[in-house]
N, C-alpha and C positions, 0 to 999 in steps of 0.2 A: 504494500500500500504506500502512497505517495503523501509525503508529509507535504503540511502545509509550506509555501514558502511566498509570502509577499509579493518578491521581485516578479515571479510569473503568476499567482494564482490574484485577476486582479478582480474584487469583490465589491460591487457596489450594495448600497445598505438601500431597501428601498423603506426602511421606516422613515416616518415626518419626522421632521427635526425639533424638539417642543414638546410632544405629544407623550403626555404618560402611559406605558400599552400597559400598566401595573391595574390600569382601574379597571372597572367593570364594562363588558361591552362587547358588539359581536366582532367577529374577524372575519374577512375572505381569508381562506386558505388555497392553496393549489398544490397536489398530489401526482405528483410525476412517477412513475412509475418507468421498472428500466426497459429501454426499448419502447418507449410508451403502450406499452401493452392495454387493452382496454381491463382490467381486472374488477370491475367495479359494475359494470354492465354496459348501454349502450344510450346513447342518445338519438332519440326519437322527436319528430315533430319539435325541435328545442326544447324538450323534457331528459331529465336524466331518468333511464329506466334502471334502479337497481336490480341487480343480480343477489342469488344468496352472500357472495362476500360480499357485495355492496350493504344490506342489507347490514351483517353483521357492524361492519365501521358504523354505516351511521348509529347502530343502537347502542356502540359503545363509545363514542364520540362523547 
């Protein structure tokens, strides 16, 4: 595994500069998965259709 190293690994921060995330409140997240595999189930008509894994994330989310 490849250690981190600054000089090449360059990482922008996309949090707001200001902004407390310690407080209460929702979040978008995004879940990439390797190969962007669909593991989650399928998006339909702009609907996400869970799958049983999907299913399970969201109830333990």
């Amino acid at each position: 595994m490849m250690k981190y190293n600054p000089e090449i690994h360059h990482r922008r921060s996309y949090r707001l500069k200001g902004y407390d995330y310690s407080k209460p409140g929702a979040y978008y997240i995004t879940l990439c998965t390797q190969n962007r595999e669909c593991l989650f189930g399928t998006i339909s008509d702009h609907k996400m259709i869970l799958n049983d894994y999907g299913l399970i994330v969201k109830n333990e989310w």
